[in-house]
N, C-alpha and C positions, 0 to 999 in steps of 0.2 A: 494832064500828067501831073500835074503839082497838086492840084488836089488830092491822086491817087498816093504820090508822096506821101502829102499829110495825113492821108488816111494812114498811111503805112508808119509812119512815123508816130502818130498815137497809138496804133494797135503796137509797135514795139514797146512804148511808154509802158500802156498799158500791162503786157507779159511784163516788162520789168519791174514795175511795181508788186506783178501778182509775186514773180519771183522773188522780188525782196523782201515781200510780207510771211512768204513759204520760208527763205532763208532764216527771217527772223525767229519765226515759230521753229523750224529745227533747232537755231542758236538757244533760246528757250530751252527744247527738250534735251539738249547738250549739257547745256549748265545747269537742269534739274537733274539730266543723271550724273554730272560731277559730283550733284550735291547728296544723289544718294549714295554714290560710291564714298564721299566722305562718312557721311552716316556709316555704310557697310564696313568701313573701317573702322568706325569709331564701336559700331556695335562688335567689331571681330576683336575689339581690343577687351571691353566690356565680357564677355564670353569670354576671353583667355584668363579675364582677373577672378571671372564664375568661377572656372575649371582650378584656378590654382586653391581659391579657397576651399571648395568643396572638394577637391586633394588632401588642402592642409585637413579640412574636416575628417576626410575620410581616414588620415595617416591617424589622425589623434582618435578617431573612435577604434582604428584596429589596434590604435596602443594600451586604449582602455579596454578591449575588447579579451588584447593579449593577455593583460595584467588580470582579469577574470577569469579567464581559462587557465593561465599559471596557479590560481589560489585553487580555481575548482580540480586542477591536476592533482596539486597540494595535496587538497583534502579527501582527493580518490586513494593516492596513495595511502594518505594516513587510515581509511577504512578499510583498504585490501589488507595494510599491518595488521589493521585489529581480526579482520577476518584470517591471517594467516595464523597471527597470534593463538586466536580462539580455536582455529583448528590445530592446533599443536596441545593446545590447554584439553581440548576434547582428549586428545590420542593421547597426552599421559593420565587423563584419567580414566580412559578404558586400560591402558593397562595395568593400571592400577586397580580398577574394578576384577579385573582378571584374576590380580595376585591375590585378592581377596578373596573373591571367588574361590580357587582355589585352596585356599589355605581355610577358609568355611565347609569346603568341603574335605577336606584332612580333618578337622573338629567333629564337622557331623561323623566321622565315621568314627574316630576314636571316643564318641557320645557314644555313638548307639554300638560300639562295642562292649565300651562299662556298660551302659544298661544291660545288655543280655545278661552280662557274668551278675550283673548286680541283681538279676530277675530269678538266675537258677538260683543263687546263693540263700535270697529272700525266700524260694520255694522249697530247697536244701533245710531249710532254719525252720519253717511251717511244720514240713513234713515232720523233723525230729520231733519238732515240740508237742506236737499232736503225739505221737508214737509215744514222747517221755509220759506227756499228760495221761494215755491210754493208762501207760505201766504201771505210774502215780494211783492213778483209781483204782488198778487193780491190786496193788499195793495196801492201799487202805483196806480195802474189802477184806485180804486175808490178814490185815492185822485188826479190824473189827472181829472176826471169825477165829481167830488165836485169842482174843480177850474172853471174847465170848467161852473158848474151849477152858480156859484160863479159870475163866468164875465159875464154870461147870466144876472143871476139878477140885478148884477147892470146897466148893459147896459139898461137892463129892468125897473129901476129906482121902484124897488117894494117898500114895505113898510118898515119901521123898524124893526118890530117886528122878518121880516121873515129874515131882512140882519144879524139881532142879533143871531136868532139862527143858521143859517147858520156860523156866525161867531165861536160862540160855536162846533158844529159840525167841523168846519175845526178845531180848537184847539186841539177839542178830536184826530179825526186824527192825529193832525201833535206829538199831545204827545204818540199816539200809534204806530206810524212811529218811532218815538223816539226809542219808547222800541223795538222794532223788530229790529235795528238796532243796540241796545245796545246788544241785543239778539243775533244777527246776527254775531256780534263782538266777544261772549262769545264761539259760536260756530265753530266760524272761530281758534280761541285760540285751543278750543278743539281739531279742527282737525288737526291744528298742532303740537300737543302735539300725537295725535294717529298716525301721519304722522311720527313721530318721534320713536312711540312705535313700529310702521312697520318696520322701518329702525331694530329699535334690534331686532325685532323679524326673521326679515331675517337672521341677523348675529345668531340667536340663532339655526335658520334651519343651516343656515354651519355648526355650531359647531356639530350641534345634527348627521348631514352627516357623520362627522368624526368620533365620536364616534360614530357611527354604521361601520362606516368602521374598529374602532377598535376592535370592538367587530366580528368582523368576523375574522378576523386577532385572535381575542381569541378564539374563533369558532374551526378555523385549527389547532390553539397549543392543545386545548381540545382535538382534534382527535390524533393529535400526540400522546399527552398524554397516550390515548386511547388503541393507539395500542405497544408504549412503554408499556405499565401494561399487554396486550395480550403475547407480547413479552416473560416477565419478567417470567407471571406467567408460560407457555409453559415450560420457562429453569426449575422453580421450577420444575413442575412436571416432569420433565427430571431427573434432579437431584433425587427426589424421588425416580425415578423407578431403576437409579442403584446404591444408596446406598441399597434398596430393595436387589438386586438382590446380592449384597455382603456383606451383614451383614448374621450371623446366627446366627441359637437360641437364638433369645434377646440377642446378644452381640454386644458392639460397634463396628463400622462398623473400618475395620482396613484402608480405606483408606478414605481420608474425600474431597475430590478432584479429577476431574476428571486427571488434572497434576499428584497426587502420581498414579493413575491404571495406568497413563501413560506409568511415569518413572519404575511402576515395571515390567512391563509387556515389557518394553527395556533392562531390566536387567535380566528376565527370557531369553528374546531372547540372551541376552550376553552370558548368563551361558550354556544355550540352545549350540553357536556355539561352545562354550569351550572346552564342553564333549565329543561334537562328535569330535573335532579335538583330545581330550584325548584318546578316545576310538579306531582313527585311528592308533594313535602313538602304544598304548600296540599291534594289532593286526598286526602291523608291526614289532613289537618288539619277539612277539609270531612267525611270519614267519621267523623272523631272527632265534631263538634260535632253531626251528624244524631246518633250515639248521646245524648249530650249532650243535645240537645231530648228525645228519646223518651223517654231517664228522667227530665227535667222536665214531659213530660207525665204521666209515670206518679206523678210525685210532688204532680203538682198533683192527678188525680183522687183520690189518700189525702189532702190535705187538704182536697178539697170532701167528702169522706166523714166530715171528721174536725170539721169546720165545723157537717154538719150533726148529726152525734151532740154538738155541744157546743149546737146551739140547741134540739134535744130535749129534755138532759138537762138545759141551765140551767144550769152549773156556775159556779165562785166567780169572783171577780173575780181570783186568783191566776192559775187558768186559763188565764184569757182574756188577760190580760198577756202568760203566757209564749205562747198562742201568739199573739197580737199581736207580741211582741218575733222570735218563730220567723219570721213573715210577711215581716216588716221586712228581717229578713236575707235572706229567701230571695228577697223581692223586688230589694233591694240587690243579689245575686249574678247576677240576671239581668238589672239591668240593666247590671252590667257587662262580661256574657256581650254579651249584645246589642253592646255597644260595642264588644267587641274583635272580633265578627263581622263590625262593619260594618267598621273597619279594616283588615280581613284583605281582605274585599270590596274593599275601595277599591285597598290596595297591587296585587291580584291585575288588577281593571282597569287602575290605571298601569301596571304592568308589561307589559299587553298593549297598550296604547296606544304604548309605547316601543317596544317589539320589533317592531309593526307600524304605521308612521306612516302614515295617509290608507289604510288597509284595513280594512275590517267585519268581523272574523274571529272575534266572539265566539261560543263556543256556545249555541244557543239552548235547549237543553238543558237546561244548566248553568245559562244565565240566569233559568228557570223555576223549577229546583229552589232555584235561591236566593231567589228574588219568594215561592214557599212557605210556605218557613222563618221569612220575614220574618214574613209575614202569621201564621203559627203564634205566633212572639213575641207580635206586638201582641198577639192574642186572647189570649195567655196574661197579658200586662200589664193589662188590661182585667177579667179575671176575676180579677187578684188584688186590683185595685186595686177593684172591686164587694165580694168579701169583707171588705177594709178597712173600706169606708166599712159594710157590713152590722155586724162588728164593735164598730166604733166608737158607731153605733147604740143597741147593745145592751149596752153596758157604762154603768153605774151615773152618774149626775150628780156622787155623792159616793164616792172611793175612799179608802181605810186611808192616812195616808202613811207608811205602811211597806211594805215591799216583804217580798215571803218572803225568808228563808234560806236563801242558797247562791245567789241569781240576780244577776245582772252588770248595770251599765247599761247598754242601749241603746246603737247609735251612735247620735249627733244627725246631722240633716241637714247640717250643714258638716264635720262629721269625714267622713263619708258621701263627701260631696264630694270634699273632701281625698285621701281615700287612692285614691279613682278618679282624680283627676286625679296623684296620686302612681304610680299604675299602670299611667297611660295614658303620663305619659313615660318610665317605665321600660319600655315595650311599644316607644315609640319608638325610645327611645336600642337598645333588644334589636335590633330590624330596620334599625336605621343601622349598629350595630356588624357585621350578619351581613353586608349588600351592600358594607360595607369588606372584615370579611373574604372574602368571595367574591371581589369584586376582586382583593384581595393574593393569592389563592390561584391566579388565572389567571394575571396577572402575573408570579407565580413561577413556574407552570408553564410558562409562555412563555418564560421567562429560562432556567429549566431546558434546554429542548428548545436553546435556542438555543447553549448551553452546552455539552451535548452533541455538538450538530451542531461545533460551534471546537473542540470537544477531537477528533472526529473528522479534520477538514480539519487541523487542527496535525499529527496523529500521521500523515497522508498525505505533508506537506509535510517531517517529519522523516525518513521511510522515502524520501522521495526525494533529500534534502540526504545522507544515508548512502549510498544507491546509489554506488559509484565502480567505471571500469571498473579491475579490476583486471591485472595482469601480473606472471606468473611470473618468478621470479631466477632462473634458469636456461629461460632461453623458447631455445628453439632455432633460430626465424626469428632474435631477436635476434642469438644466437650468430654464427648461420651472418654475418647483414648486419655483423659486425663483424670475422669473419673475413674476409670479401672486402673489406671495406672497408682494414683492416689490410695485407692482400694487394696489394690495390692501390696502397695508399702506399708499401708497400716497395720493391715492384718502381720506381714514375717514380725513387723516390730511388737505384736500384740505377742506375736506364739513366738518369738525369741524372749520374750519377758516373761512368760509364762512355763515358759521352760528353765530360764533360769529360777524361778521361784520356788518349781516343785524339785529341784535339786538342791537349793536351800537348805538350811538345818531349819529355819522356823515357818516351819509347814503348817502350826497348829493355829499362827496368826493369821484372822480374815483380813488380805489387801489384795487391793486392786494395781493391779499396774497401771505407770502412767498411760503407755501406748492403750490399753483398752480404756481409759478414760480419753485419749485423744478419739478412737475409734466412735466412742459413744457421743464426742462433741460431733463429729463429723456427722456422725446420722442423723443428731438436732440440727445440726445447721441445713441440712440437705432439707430434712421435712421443713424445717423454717421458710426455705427457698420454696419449695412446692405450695406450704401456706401463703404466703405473702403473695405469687403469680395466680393462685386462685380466687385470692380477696382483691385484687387487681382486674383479673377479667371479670367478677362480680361485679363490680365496679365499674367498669364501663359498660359492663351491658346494662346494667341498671341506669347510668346516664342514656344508654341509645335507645332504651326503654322510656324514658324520660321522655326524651325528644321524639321519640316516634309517637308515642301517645299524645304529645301536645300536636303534634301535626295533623295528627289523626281526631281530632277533637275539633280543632280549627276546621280541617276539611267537612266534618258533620255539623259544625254550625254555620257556616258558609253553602250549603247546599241542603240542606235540612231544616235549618231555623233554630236547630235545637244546641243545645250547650252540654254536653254531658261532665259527671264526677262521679270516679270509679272509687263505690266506700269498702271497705275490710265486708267479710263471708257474701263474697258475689253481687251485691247492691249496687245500682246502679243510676244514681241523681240527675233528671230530665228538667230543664231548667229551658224554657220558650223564651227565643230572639226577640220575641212582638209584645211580648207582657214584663219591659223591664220594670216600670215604676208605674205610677198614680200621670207622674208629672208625663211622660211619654205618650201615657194612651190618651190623654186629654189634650196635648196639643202645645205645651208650655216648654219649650226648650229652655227658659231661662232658670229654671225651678232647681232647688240644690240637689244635689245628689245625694240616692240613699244612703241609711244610713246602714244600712244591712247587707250592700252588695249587690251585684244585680239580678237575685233572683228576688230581691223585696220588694214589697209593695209600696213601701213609703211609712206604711204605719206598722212597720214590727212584722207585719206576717209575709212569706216568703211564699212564691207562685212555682215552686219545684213540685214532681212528681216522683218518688224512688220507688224503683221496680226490685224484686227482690225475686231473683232467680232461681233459687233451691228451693224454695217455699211458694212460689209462682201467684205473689201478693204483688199489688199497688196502693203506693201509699201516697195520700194530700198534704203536702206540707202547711202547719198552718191546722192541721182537722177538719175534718168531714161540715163544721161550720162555720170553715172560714169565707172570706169573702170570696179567693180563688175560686175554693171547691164551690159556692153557689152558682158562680159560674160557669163551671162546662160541669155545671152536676146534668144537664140534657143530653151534651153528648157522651157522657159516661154510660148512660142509662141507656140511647143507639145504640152505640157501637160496642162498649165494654159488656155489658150484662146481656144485652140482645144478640149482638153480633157476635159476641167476644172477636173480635178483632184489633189487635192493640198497634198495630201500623195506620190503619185508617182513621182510629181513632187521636193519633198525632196529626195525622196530616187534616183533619178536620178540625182539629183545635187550631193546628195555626194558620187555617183561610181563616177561621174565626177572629183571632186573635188581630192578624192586620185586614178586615177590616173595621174593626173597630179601633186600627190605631190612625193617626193626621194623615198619612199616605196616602191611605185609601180613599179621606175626604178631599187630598186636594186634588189625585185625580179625577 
């Protein structure tokens, strides 16, 4: 029996130990999650100082954000002025153009009514003058034919009576002659007076040209006009049809712009991405706290395990403290799990209450799995709170007042308190600070976009303020309308000078007017100008000539061997790559340079060939006995005389020629 004792008395030891080493380890995982709830506070503080900065940030970027879109409002306004401006500046000068219009066309018709009068009158003045001139001649004729009858009679030696009245009769003639001639004179006047009225009345046909030409030119602004108003009214009825469609029951339409349907209908889509990214957070938040219960279920069945191995074993009043004091907190932590459930619960319904006003649209689903969870709570609070009171039960009337070594005290129920409700406004102020910042976050994205969109319409409005039509300084319509126009001047000022000249009394003096002495400068300057652009393009063509031939020279001695120089009457100087000097073909690089160029030999005689194209000769520079010509006098004699072939006989002189020059030996 006393052995059995002792057995029993170590195997209790034993469980007490395992239990105190268990205790220990809990006390351990107690005061490492004190320590991370301190953390958890410390980072919840940490995040409240994030949030308020990134607040202040965000205040001060929507302040600067404001302050940009005031300036760009600014300067919309100040561009719709100039645009309303310009459309006003437009509409008085179409009706201005109108009044012109009109009043060009009052001209042209009082033009082309003087010209008709001024056309019969001219035709009136023709016809007389013709008809006087007829009479004129006929006039003459019978007073040649009265002189005539005249000299007959007297030669005829008739009587008096008939030489008298003859005499009379030539009087009345010569006084009717008289008047036809003063006649004649008056008509002569005339017509140069309607010779004169002809002259303006051509100029008045110019004028009249012109202004028809600017009435056509008015014509196409009308059309413009025309479909600028087609334009206009189109927008109106646009405009109509969706202030229509968004006004109701006879009330003011709430956006007066198609810019505000714009801007809100950016700011739906803002809010729009807001919720769903809110709506993601809580049902992540909702997976988190299901895990969350399932290891408070799992940790409450190791303490009904751990519960019941303590009412088994009967262990010490240290024990049961610590895990009284374990119970406390883990009840503590759940309940203010619960709390912040319910709160997340609550926001998540206001939230759906706001975004959907007098709609039923909760998930029923959702609303089950969370009625669950609740009911999961209670029963979990209920079974800890049974443990307790089991617990408390079961611990001693009289306890040590000392406590073990190494354990903490307890929270009291108002520290308890305390730091839930310390939690629960930090949980607040956490969710005040995130729907601020969300809002600033829309707000600026909205500011942004709008931002955007003013920096786009600015940079429209600047590529069109730069559009200008431009014109060439030397435009050749220009030209030309300045020379006729010039043309024109010289000439009225030539025949105004010349008209007053020959109405002059000194007619008999030879002078020129100045205006036709200007006219006659104007024609040398003009030929001067034609001279001087044709000795100019001579001139360069003659340098592209230049340079084409040098290129074209190069390219035939680089591929050919040959050098050519193009002499006056078609001659043609063939000058061989391989036969420069003496010094070349013998192998001496160091040897001075000819003294003749490089078609010399060294000693005065020069190794060219000229072909002479009209006369179809070849000639040896140097004569038929110079040293060149001894040398390809053979293949002169192949190919030129036998062959006549005067290609092959190049290209066989110059294999010749290298290799007889150091090249070919040192290959």
């Amino acid at each position: 029996m006393r052995q059995e004792r002792d057995l029993a008395t170590i195997r209790h030891e034993k469980e007490l130990r395992d239990l105190q080493l268990k205790a220990d380890a809990d006390f351990r995982k107690a005061q490492a999650a004190e320590t991370s709830g301190h953390r958890a506070t410390y980072k919840s503080d940490s995040v409240a100082k994030e949030l308020k900065e990134a607040q202040e940030n965000a205040l001060n970027e929507k302040s600067g954000l404001e302050r940009k879109m005031r300036g760009m409002q600014d300067e919309n306004r100040n561009l719709q002025d100039e645009i309303s401006d310009a459309k006003a500046q437009l509409s008085d000068q179409e009706r201005q153009l109108k009044y012109q219009v009109n009043e060009l066309e009052t001209v042209r018709a009082s033009f082309q009514r003087a010209l008709e009068e001024l056309q019969n009158d001219l035709q009136n003045a023709r016809d007389s003058a013709h008809a006087t001139q007829e009479r004129l001649t006929q006039r003459e004729a019978d007073v040649a034919s009265l002189e005539t009858e005249n000299l007959r009679l007297k030669a005829e030696g008739s009587d008096t009576e008939s030489l008298t009245v003859l005499k009379r009769e030539l009087s009345d003639q010569v006084n009717h002659i008289r008047n036809l001639e003063m006649s004649n004179r008056k008509q002569n006047t005339e017509l140069d007076h309607l010779r004169k009225v002809q002259k303006n009345v051509e100029v008045i046909e110019e004028q009249k040209r012109s202004l028809e030409n600017q009435l056509q030119l008015m014509k196409e602004v009308e059309a413009e006009l025309g479909t600028v108003q087609i334009q206009k009214q189109m927008l109106e009825d646009e405009r109509g049809s969706w202030i229509s469609l968004l006004q109701e029951n006879d009330q003011p339409a709430e956006f007066d712009s198609p810019e505000a349907v714009t801007r809100a209908l950016l700011q739906e889509r803002i809010e729009k991405a807001t919720l769903v990214d809110k709506v993601g957070n809580v049902e992540a938040q909702f997976l988190e706290k299901d895990e969350v219960i399932r290891s408070l279920d799992a940790e409450k069945a190791n303490l009904r395990q751990e519960a019941e191995k303590l009412r088994a074993s009967g262990g010490g009043a240290a024990t049961e403290s610590r895990v009284k004091l374990r119970l406390e907190r883990q009840r503590a932590l759940a309940v203010k799990e619960v709390e912040y459930l319910r709160a997340q619960l609550k926001t998540f319904d206001t939230e759906e209450v706001t975004m959907h006003p007098g709609e039923n649209q909760f998930d029923e689903q959702k609303s089950s799995q969370i009625a669950h969870l609740e009911k999961l709570v209670d029963e979990y609070r209920v079974e800890v709170e049974k443990a307790h009171e089991e617990l408390s039960k079961q611990e001693p009337s009289q306890q040590d007042g000392t406590q073990p070594r190494g354990l903490k005290r307890p929270l009291s129920p108002s520290e308890s308190d305390a730091e839930n409700e310390r939690l629960s406004v930090l949980s607040r102020k956490n969710r005040k600070l995130q729907e601020s910042l969300s809002k600033s976050e829309q707000a600026a994205t909205l500011v942004r976009r709008e931002l955007d969109a003013a920096k786009s319409q600015l940079k429209s409005f600047q590529s069109k303020s730069r559009t200008r039509v431009l014109e060439l300084r030397a435009n050749p319509t220009a030209e030309a309308e300045n020379l006729k126009l010039s043309t024109i001047t010289t000439l009225r000022a030539e025949n105004r000078d010349l008209l007053a000249q020959l109405r002059g009394q000194h007619t008999d003096i030879k002078v020129v007017p100045a205006s036709a002495l200007e006219s006659m400068n104007l024609d040398i300057n003009a030929m001067e100008r034609s001279v001087a652009d044709k000795e100019k393009r001579m001139r360069r063509l003659k340098e592209i000539w230049t340079a084409k031939s040098s290129e074209f020279r190069e390219a035939v001695a680089s591929l050919l061997g040959y050098k050519l120089d193009f002499l006056p009457n078609g001659r043609v100087r063939v000058t061989s790559m391989f036969h420069l000097s003496a010094a070349y073909r013998h192998g001496d690089p160091d040897a001075a340079a000819d003294s003749q160029g490089p078609g010399s030999m060294g000693n005065g005689e020069e190794n060219s060939i000229i072909f002479d194209g009209e006369n179809g000769t070849m000639k040896i520079s140097g004569g038929p006995n110079s040293l060149f010509a001894m040398e390809i006098r053979p293949l002169i004699k192949f190919w030129v005389e036998e062959r006549k072939d005067i290609p092959c006989f190049l290209a066989a002189m110059t294999l010749d020629l290298y290799d007889k020059t150091t090249r070919a030996v040192r290959v």
